[in-house]
C-alpha angles and dihedrals in degrees: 000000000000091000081051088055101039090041077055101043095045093057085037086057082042099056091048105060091044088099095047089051097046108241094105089129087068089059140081118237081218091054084122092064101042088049089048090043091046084043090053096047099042086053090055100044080053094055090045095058086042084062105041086035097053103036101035133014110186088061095048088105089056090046087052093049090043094053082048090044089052097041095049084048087054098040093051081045088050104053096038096062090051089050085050092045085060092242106199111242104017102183094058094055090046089049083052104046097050084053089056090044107060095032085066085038099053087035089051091052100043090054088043084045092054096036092055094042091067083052095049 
């Protein structure tokens, strides 16, 4: 969970000197939501492999599909009620998003890569 929070805090740094560097046009106004949503999601997908990886081990690969499978559902829901909401410049906060997206995704499989190497 601490590579969860400095993973966060380091995009969030990131984020936050955007404006002082100059490259604030490649970034959503909205860049705060789409970091605490990843944030959420990244902290219960967390809780999720604790628990299958705790109580039972052998379905420790459903528990995992099943976190993906629940993160892609609530990224589609999440994108789609910003697009409802008419959020301005779409294609900025998609970009974004999928940025964001893969940089939790890549950093949650390398941490699961190296946690189940030490079982195998």
């Amino acid at each position: 969970m601490l590579r969860i929070i400095i993973l966060t805090i380091s995009l969030g740094l990131i984020f936050y000197f955007t404006h002082q560097i100059g490259l604030s046009q490649y970034v959503h106004e909205y860049k705060w939501f789409i970091l605490a949503f990843f944030f959420a999601i990244s902290y219960f997908n967390h809780l999720l492999m604790k628990f299958g990886f705790a109580n039972n081990r052998e379905y420790f690969v459903q528990y995992y599909l099943g976190s993906i499978i629940v993160r892609l559902i609530l990224s589609v829901g999440f994108i789609g009620i910003f697009g409802y909401l008419g959020t301005k410049d779409i294609y900025t906060f998609i970009s974004n998003f999928f940025v964001l997206y893969l940089c939790y995704t890549s950093f949650e499989i390398s941490g699961l890569y190296r946690k189940l190497r030490h079982i195998s």
